[in-house]
N, C-alpha and C positions, 0 to 999 in steps of 0.2 A: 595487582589491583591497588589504588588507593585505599588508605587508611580512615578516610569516612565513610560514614555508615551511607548505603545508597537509601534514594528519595524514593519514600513512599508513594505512588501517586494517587489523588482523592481526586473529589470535584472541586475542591478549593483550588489544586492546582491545575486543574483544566478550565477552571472558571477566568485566572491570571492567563493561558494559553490563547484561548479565541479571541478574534480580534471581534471588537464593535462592528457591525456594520453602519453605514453613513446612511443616514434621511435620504442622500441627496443620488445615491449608486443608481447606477446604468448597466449595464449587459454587458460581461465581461469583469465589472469589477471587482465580482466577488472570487475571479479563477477561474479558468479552463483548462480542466484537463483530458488525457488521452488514453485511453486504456488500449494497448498493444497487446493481442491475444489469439488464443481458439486454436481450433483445427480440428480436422475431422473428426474428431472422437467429443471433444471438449467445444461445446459451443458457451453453456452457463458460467464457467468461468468467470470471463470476459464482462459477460452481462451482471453477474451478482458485483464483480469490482467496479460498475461503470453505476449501479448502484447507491454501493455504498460512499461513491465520491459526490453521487448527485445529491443524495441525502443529508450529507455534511455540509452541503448549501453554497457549493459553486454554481455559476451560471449557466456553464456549458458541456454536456463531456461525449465527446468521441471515442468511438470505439472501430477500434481499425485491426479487422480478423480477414482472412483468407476469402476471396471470391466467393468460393463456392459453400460459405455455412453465411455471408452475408446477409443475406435473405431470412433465414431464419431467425437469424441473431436480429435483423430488425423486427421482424414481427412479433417480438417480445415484448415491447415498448415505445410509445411515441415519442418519448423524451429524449432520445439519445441520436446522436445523427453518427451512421454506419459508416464508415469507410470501407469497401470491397480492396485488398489490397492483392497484385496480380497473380500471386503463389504464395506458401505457406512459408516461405525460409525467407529469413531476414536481410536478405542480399544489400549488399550497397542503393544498387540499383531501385528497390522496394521501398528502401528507406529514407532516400531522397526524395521519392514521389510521393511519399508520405509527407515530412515535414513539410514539403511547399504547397502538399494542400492546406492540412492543420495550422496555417500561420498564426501566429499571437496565440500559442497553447502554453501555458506555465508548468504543466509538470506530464510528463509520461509516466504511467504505469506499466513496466513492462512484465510480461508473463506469463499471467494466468491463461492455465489454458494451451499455453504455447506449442506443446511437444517438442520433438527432437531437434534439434540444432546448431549448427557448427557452433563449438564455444567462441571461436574465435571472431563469426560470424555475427554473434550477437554482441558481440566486445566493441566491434567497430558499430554496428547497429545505436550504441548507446551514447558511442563518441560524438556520432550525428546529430542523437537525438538531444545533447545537452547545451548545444549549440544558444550562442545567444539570451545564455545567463535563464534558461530552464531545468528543471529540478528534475530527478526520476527515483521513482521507488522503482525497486526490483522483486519479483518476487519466481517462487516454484521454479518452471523449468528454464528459467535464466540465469539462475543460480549458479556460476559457474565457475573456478578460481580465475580462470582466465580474464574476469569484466573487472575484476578489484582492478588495476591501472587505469583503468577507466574511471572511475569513482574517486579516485583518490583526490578528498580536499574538493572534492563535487557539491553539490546541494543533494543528497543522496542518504536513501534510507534502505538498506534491506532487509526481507522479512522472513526470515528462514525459522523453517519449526529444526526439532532438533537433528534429522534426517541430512536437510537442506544444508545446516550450519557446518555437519560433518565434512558434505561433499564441497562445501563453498570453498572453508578454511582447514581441512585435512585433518581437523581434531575430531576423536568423539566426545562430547561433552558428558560429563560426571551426571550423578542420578540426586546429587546432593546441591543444592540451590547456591551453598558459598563454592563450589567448585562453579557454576553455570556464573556468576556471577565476575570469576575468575577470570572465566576463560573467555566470556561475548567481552569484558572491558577490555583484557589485553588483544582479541583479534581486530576489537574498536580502533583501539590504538594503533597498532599496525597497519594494519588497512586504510587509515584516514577515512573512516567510514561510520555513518550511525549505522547500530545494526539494533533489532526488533528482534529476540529469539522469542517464536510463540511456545507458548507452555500453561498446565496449571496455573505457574506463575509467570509471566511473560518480565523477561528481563531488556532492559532497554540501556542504549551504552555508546557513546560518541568516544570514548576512551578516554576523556577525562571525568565527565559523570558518568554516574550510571543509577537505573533507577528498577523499582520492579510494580508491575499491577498483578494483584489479586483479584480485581474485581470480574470473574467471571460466574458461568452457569456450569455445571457437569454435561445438561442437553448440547453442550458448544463441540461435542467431539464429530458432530454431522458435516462431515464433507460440506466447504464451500464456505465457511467463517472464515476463512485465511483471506478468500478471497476479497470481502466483505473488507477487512481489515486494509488491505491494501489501497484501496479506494478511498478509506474513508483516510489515511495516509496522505494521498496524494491530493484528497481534497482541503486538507492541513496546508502544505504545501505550497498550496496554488491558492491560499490567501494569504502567505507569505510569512505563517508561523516556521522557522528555522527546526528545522532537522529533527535534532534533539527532540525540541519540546512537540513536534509533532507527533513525532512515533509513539512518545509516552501519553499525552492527549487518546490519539487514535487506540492505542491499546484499551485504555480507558472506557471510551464511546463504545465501540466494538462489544465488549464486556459485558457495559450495564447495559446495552441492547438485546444483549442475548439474555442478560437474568430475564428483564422486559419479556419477551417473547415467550420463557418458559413459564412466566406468573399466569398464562393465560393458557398454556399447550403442555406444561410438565415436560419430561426427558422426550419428547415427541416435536419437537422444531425443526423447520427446516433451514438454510442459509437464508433464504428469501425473508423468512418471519425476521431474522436477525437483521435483514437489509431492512425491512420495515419498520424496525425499533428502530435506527440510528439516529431518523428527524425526532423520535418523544425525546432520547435522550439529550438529542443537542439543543431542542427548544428549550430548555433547565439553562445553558448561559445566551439566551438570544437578550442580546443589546444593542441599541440605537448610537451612535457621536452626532 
């Protein structure tokens, strides 16, 4: 690890993060993104991360799950346009049918939701999906050492709690924050990868910086904040804040969304209330150019 102390992150430095929006924007300018997910078991995933990208105030976002929960998965929301994709596993074949619908998408989210799947399968899956100078978060079960070559020196963020980080990068991470700090910057570094470890304290780390956010609730340990997080990542992303400053942004938002939700519900929140909070939070830096 480097010898300087890592960056706090506050609202001062997410306020420098988000870009202005223009007087003058159109559809599409603000980002479109793709949430890659679901499956039989896991439909909400998908939808809380398609969510939290829509909320952080892209224009567009897709959500592309397995045929057969499609249905459902849309009738959760008008906002979001379903793609039915032909089978659950990331084939070549699924994935090109994918991108040539989705054209002009800026960042893929892949994972939430996902279940099982060849590692290798979703390696090449991402290879596709990066095509043409788009960005991807990763998250839960894509998580896999096999997709790092893929990523490497990518527009790429991934979001691994400490579980995830183990099985990504083969370490188990320390219980001690200067060990966790240690070990996400030097797997940063290796991997040519931002990586997002979530936690108490969420540490964030491109391998030459590295940064931590405190700003969370205790109610955030409710199944489906990851997912939220991801989203709201990829909706960073896809208005073309860089990596880095995204993941740490996003950890941020995510956070004080969730404090938000618990001022009003206590240790009783669910992801959704936190998907809720993420437009109070981000309307604190909405600005006009």
């Amino acid at each position: 690890m480097r010898d300087s102390d890592p960056i706090a992150v506050d609202a001062s430095f997410v306020a420098g993060v988000i870009p202005a929006r223009r007087k003058d924007a159109h559809k599409r300018d603000n980002g479109t993104v793709c949430v890659v997910g679901g499956s039989r078991l896991y439909h909400g995933a998908p939808f809380l991360c398609a969510t939290g990208a829509m909320r952080s105030g892209v224009d567009l976002v897709f959500i592309a799950v397995p045929a057969t929960i499609a249905t459902a998965v849309r009738s959760l929301s008008p906002d979001f346009i379903v793609v039915p994709l032909p089978d659950s596993k990331l084939t070549r074949g699924n994935v090109s049918k994918l991108v040539s619908w989705v054209q002009r998408v800026d960042v893929f989210a892949v994972g939430p939701g996902l279940g099982a799947q060849k590692p290798e399968s979703v390696a090449q899956a991402l290879n596709q999906m990066k095509g043409e100078g788009r960005s991807l978060v990763v998250d839960a079960d894509a998580l896999r050492p096999q997709i790092l070559p893929s990523l490497r020196k990518a527009s790429a963020v991934v979001t691994p709690h400490a579980g995830e980080f183990e099985r990504l990068f083969g370490e188990r991470l320390p219980d001690d924050l200067g060990g966790r700090l240690a070990a996400v910057t030097e797997h940063a570094r290796k991997a040519g990868v931002t990586v997002l470890l979530k936690g108490p304290t969420d540490v964030i780390s491109d391998g030459e910086r590295t940064a931590t956010n405190d700003t969370h609730s205790p109610a955030m340990t409710v199944g489906g904040t990851g997912d939220v997080l991801t989203g709201i990542t990829a909706g960073l992303l896809a208005k073309k804040v860089q990596p880095f400053e995204a993941a740490c942004a996003a950890a941020y938002v995510n956070g004080a969304a969730g404090v938000e939700a618990a001022k009003e519900l206590g240790f009783h929140v669910t992801a959704s209330d936190v998907a809720d909070n993420v437009a109070t939070v981000m309307k604190r830096f909405d600005r006009l150019s």
